[in-house]
Backbone atoms as SQL, in Angstrom:
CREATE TABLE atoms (id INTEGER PRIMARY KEY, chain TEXT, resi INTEGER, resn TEXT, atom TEXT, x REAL, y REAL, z REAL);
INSERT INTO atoms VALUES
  (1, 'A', 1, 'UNK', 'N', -9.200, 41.501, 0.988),
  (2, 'A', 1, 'UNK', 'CA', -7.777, 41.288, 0.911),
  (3, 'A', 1, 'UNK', 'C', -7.466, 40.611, -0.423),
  (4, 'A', 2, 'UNK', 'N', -6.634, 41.130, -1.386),
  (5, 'A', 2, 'UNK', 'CA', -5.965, 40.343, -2.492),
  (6, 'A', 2, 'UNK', 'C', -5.325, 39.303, -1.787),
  (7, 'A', 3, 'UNK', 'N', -5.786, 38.200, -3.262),
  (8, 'A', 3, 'UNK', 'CA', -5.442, 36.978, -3.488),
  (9, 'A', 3, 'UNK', 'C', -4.428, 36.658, -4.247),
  (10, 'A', 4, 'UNK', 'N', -3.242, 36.208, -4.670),
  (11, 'A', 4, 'UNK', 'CA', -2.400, 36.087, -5.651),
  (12, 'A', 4, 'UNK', 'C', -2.496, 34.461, -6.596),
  (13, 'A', 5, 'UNK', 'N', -2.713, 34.381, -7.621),
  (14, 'A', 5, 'UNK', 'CA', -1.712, 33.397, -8.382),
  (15, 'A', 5, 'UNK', 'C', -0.637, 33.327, -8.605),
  (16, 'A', 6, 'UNK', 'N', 0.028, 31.912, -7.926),
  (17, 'A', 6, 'UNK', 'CA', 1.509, 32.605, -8.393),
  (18, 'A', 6, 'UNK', 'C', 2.000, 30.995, -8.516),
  (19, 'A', 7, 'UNK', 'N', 2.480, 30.581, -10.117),
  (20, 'A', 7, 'UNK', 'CA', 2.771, 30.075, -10.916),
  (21, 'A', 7, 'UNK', 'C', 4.134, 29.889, -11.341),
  (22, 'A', 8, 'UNK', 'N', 4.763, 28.938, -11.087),
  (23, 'A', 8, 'UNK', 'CA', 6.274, 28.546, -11.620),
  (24, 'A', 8, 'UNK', 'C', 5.873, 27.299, -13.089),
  (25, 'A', 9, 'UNK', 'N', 6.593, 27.658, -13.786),
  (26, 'A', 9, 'UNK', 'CA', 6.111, 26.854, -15.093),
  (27, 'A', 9, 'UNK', 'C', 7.057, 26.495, -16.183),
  (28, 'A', 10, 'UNK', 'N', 7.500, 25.145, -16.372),
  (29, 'A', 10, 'UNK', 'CA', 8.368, 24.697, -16.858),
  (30, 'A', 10, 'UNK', 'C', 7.701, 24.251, -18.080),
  (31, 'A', 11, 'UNK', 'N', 7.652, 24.287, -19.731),
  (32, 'A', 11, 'UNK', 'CA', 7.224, 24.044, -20.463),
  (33, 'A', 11, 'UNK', 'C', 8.201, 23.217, -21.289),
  (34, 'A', 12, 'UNK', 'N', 6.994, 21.639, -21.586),
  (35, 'A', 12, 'UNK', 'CA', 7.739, 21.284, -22.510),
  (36, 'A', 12, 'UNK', 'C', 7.036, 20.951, -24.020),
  (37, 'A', 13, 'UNK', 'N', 5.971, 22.118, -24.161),
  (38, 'A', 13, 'UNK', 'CA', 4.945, 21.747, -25.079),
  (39, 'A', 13, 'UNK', 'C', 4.043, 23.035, -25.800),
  (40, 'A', 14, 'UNK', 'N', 5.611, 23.817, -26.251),
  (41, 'A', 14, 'UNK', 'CA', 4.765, 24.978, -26.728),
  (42, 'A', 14, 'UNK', 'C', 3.917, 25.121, -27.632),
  (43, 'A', 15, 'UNK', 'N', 3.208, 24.134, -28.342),
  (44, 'A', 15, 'UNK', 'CA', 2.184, 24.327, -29.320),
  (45, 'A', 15, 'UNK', 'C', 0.767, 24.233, -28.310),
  (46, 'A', 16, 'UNK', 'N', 1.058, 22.798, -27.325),
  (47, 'A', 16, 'UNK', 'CA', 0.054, 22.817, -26.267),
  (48, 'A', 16, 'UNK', 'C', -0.139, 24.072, -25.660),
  (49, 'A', 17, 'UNK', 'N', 0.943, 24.156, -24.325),
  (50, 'A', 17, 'UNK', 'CA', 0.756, 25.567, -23.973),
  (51, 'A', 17, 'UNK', 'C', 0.602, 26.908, -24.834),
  (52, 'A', 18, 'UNK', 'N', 0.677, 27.083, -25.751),
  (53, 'A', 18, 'UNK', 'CA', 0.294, 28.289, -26.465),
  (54, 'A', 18, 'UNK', 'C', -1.144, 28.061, -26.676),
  (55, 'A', 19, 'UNK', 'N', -1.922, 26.932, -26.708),
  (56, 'A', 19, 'UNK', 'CA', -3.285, 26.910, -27.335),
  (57, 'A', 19, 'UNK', 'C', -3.588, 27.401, -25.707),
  (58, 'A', 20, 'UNK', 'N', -2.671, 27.391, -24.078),
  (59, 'A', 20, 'UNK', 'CA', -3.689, 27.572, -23.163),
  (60, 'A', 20, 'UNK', 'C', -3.835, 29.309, -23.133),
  (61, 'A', 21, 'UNK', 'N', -2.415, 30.001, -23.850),
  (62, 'A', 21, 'UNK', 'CA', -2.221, 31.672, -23.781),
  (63, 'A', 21, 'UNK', 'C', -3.113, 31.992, -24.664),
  (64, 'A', 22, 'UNK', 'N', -3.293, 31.449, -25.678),
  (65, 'A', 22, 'UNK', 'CA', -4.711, 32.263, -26.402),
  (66, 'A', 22, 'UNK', 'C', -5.753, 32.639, -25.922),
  (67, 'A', 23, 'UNK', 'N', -6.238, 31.875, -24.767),
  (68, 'A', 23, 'UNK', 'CA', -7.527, 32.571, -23.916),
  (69, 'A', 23, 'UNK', 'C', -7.370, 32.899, -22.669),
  (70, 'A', 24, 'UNK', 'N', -6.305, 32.520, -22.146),
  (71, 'A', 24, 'UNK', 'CA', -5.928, 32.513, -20.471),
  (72, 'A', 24, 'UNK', 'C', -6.552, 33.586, -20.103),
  (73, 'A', 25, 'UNK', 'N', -6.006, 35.182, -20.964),
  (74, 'A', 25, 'UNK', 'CA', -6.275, 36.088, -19.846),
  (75, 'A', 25, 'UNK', 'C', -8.229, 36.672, -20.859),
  (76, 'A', 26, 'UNK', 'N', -8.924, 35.947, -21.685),
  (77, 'A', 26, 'UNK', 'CA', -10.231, 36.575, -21.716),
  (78, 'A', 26, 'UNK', 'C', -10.526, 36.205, -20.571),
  (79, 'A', 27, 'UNK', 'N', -10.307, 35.214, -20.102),
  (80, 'A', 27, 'UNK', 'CA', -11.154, 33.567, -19.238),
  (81, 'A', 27, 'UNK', 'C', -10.819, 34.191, -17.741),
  (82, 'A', 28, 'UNK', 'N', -9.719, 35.060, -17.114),
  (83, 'A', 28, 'UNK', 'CA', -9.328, 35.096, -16.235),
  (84, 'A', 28, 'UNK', 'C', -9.740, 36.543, -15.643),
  (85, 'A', 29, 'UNK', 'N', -9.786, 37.590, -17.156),
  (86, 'A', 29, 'UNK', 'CA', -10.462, 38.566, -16.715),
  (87, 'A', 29, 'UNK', 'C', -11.772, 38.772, -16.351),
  (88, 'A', 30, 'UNK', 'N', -12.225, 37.722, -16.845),
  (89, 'A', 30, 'UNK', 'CA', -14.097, 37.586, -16.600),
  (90, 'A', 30, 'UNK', 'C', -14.420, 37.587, -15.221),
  (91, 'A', 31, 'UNK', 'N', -13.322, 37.386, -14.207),
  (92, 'A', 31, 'UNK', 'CA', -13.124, 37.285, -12.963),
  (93, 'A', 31, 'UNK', 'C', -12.643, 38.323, -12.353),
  (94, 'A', 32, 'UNK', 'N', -12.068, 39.362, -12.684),
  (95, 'A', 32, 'UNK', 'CA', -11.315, 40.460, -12.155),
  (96, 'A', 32, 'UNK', 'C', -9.935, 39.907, -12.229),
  (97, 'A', 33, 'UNK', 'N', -8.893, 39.270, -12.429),
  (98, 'A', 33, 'UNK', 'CA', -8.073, 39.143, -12.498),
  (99, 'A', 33, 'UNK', 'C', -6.813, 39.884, -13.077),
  (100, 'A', 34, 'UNK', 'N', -5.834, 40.333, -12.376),
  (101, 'A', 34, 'UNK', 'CA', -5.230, 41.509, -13.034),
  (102, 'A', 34, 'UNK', 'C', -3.192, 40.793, -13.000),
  (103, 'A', 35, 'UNK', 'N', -2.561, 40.626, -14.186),
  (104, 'A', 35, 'UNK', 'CA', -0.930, 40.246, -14.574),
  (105, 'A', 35, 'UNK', 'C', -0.497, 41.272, -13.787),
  (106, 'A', 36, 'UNK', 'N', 0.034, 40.639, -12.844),
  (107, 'A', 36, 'UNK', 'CA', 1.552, 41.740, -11.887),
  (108, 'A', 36, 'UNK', 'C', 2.964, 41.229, -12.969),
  (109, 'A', 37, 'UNK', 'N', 3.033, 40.256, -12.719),
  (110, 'A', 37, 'UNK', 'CA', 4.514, 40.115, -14.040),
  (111, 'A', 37, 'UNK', 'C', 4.195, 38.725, -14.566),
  (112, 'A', 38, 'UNK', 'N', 4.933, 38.587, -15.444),
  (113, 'A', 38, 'UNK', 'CA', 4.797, 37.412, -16.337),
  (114, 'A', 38, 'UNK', 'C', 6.093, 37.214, -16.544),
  (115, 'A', 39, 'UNK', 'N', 7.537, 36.574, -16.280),
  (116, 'A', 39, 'UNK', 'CA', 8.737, 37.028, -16.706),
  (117, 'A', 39, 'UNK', 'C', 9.415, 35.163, -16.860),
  (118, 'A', 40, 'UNK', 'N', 10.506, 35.427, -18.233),
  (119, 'A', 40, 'UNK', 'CA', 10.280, 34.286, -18.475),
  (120, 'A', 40, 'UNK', 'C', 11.804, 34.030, -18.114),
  (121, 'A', 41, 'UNK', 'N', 12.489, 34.817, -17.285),
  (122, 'A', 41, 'UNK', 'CA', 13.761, 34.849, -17.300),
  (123, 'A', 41, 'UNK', 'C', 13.787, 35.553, -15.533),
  (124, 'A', 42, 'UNK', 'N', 13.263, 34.996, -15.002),
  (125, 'A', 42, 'UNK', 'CA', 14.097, 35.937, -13.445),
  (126, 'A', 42, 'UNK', 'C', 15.416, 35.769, -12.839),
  (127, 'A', 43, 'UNK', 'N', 15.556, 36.632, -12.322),
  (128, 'A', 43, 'UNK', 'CA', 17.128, 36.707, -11.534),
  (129, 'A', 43, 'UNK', 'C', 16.769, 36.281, -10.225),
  (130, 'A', 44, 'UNK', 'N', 17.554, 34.692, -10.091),
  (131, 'A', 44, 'UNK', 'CA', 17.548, 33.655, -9.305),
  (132, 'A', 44, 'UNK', 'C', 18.617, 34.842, -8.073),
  (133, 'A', 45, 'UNK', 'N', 17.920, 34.852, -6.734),
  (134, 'A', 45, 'UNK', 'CA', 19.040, 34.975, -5.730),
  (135, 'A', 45, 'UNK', 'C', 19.488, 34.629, -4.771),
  (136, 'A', 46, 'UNK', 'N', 18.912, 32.674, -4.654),
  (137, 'A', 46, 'UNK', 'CA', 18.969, 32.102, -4.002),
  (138, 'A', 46, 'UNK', 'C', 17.980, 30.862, -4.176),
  (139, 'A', 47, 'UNK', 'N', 18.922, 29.780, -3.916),
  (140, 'A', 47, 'UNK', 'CA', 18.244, 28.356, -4.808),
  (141, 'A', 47, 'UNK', 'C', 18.528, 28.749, -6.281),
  (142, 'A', 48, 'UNK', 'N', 17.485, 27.131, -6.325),
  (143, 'A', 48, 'UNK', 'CA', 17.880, 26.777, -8.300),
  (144, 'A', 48, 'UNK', 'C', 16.436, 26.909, -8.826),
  (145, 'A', 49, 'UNK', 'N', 16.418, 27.384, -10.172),
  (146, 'A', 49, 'UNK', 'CA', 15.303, 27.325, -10.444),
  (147, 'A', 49, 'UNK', 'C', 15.374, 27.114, -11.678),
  (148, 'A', 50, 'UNK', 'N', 14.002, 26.086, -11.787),
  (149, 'A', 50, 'UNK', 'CA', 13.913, 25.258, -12.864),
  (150, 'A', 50, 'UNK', 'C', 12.706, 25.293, -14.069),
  (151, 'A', 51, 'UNK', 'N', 12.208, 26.627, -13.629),
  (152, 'A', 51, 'UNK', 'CA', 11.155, 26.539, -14.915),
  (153, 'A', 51, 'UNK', 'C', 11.548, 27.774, -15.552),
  (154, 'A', 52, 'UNK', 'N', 10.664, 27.858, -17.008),
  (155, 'A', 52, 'UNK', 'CA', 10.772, 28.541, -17.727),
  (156, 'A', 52, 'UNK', 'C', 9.936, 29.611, -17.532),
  (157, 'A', 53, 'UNK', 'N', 8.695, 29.896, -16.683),
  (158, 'A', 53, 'UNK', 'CA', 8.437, 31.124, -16.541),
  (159, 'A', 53, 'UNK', 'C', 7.890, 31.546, -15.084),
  (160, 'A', 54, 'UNK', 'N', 7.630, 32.896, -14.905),
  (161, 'A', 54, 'UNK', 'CA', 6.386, 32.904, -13.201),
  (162, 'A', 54, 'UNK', 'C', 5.372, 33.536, -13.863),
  (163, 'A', 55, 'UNK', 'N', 4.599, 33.080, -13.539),
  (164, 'A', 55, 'UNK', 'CA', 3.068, 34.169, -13.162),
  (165, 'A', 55, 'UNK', 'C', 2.580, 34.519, -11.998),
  (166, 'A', 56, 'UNK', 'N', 2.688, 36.085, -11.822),
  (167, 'A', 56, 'UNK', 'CA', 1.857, 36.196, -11.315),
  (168, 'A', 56, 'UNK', 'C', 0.791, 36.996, -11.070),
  (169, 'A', 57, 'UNK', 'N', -0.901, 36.612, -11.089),
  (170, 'A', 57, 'UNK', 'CA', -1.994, 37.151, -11.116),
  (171, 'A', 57, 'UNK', 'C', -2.429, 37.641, -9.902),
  (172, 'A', 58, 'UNK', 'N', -3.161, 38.547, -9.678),
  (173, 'A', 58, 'UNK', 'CA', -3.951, 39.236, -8.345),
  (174, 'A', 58, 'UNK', 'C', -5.338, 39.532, -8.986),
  (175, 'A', 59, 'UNK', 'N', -5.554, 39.206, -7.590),
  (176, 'A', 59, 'UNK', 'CA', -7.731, 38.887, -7.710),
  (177, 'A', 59, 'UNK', 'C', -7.897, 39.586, -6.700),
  (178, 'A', 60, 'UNK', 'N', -9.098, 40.293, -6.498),
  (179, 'A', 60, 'UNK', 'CA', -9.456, 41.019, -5.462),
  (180, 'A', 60, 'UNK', 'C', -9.642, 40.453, -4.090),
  (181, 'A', 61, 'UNK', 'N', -9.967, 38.910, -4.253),
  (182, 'A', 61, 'UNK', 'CA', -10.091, 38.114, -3.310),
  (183, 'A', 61, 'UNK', 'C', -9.847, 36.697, -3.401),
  (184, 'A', 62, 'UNK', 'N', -9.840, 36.031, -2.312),
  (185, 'A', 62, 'UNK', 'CA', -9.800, 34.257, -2.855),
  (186, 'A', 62, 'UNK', 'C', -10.692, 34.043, -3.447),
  (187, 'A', 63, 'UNK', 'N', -12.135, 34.294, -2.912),
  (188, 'A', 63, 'UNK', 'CA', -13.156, 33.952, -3.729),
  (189, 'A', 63, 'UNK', 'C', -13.403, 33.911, -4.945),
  (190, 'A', 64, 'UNK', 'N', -12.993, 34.977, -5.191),
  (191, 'A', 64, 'UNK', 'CA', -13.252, 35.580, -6.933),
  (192, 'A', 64, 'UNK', 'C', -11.556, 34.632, -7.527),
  (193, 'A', 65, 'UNK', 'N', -10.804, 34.630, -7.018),
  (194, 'A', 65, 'UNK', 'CA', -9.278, 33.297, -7.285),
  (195, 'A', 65, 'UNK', 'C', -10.121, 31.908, -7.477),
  (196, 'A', 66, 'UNK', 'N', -11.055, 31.570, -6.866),
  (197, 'A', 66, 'UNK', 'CA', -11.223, 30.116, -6.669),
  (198, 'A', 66, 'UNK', 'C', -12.238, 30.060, -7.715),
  (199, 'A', 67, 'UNK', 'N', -13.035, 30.936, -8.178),
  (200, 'A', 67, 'UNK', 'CA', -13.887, 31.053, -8.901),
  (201, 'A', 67, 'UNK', 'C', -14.017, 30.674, -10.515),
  (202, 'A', 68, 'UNK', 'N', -12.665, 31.656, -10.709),
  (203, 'A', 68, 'UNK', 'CA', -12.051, 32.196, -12.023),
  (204, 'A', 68, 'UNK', 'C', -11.192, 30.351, -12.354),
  (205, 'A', 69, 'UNK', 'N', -10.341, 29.921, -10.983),
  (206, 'A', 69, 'UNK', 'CA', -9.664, 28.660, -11.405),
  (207, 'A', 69, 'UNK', 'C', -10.904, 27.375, -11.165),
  (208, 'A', 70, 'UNK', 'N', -11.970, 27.265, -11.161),
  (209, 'A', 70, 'UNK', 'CA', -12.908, 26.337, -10.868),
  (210, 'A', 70, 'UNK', 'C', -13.776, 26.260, -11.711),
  (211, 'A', 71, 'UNK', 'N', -14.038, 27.528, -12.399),
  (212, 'A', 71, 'UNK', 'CA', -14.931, 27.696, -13.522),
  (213, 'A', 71, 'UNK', 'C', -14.618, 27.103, -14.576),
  (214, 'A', 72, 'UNK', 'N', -15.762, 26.293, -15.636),
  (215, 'A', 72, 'UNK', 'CA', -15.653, 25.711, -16.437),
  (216, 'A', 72, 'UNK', 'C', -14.414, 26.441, -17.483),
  (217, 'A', 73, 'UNK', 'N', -14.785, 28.280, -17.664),
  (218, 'A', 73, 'UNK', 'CA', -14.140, 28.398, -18.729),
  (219, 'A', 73, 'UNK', 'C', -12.579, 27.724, -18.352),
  (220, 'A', 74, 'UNK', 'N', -11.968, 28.304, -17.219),
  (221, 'A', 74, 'UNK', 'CA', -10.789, 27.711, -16.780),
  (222, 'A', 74, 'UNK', 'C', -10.410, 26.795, -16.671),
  (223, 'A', 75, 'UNK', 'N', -11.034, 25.409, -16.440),
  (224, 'A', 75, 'UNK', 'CA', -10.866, 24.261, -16.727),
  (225, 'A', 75, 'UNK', 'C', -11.036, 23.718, -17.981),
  (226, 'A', 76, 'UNK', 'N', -11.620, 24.376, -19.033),
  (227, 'A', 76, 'UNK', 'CA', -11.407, 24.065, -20.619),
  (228, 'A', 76, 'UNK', 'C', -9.978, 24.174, -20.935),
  (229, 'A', 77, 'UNK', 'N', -9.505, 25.363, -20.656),
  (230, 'A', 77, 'UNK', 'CA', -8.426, 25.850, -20.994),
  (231, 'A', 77, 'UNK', 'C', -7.109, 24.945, -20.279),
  (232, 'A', 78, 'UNK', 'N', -7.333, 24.892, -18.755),
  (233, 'A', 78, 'UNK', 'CA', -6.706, 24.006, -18.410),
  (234, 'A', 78, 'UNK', 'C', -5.785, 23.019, -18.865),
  (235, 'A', 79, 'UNK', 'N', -6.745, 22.370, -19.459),
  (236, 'A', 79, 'UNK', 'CA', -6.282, 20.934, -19.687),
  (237, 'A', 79, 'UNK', 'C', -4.874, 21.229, -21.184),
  (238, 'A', 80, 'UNK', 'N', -4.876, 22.161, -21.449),
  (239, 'A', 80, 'UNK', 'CA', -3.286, 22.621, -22.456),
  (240, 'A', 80, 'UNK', 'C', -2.335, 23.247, -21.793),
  (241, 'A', 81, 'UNK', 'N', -2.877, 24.069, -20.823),
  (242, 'A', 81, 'UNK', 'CA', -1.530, 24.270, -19.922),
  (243, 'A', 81, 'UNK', 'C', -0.717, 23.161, -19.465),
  (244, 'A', 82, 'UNK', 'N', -1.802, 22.233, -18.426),
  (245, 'A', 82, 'UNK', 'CA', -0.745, 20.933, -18.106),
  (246, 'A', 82, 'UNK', 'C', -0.526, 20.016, -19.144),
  (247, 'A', 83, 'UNK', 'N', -1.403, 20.154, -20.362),
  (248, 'A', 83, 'UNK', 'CA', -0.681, 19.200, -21.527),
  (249, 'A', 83, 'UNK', 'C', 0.769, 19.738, -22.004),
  (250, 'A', 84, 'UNK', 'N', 1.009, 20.851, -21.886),
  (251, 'A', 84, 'UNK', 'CA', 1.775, 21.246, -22.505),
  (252, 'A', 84, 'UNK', 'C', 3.023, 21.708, -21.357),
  (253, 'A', 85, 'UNK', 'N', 2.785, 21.603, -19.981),
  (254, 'A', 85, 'UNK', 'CA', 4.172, 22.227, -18.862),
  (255, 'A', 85, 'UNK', 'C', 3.910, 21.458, -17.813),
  (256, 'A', 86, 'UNK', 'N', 4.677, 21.659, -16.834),
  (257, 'A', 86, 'UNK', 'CA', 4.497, 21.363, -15.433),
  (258, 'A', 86, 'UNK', 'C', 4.920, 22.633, -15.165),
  (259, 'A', 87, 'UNK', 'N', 3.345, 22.552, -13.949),
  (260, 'A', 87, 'UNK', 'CA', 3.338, 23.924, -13.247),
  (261, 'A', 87, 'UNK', 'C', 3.033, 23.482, -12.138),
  (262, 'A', 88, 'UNK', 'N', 3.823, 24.542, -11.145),
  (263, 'A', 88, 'UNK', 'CA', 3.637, 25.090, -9.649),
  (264, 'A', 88, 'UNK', 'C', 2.996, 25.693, -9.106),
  (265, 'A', 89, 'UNK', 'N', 1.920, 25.713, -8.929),
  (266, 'A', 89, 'UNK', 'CA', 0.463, 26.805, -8.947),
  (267, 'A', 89, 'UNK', 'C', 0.353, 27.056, -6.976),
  (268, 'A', 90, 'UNK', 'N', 0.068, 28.285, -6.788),
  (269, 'A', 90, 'UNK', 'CA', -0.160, 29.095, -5.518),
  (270, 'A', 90, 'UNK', 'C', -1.326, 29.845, -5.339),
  (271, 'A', 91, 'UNK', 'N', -2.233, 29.706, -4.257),
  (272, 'A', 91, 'UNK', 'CA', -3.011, 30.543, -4.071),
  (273, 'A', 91, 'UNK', 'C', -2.343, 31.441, -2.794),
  (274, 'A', 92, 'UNK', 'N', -2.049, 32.419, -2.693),
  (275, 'A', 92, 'UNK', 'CA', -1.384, 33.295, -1.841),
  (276, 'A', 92, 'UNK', 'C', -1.614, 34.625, -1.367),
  (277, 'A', 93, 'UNK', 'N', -2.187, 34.294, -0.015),
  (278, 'A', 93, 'UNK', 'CA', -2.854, 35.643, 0.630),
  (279, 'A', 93, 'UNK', 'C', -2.149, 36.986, 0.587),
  (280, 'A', 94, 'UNK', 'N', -2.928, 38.035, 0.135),
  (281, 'A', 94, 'UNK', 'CA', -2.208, 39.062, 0.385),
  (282, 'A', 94, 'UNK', 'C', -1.905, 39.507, 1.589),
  (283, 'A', 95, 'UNK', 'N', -1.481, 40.573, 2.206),
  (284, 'A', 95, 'UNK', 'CA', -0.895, 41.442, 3.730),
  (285, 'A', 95, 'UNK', 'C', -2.654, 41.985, 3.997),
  (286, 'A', 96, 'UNK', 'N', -3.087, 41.544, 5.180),
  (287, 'A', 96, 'UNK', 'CA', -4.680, 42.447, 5.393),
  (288, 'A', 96, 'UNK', 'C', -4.184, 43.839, 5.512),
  (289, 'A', 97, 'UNK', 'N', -5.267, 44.879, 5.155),
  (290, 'A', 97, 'UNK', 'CA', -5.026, 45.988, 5.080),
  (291, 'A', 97, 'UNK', 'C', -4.642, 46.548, 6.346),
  (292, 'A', 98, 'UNK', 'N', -4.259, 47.386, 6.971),
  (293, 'A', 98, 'UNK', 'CA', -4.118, 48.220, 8.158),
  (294, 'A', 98, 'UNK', 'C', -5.039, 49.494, 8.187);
């Protein structure tokens, strides 16, 4: 069953956060990790929303999700994302297959 990342992200540190987009997705693909959208502007249709972007990633599984965010490379990188935003981070089961 897919796993989702799914990321609300308010940035107030784009030199930080840009040093975390330079490798995010080598570091994330090493995992299977695959961008469903990245959008830095959504159409709110209910509630307020307060960050500047979503992500969201799909992994084939949690495992391979917990892997990819636990692994050293990801935690190198880490540490410029939250230097640089506050983020809302989700691990989020997909629908089991039928």
């Amino acid at each position: 069953m897919s796993a989702y990342f799914v990321a609300q992200i308010a940035i107030h540190d784009e030199l930080e956060y840009g040093k975390y987009l330079a490798a995010c997705e080598r570091v994330f693909n090493k995992f299977n990790g695959e961008y469903l959208a990245v959008d830095s502007d959504p159409q709110v249709l209910e509630g307020k929303w307060h960050h500047q972007r979503l992500v969201i990633i799909r992994f084939p599984n949690a495992d391979d999700l917990k892997k990819w965010y636990d692994s050293p490379e990801s935690q190198e990188i880490l540490k410029f994302r939250l230097a640089g935003a506050r983020c809302d981070s989700l691990l989020v089961q997909g629908k089991a297959e039928e």
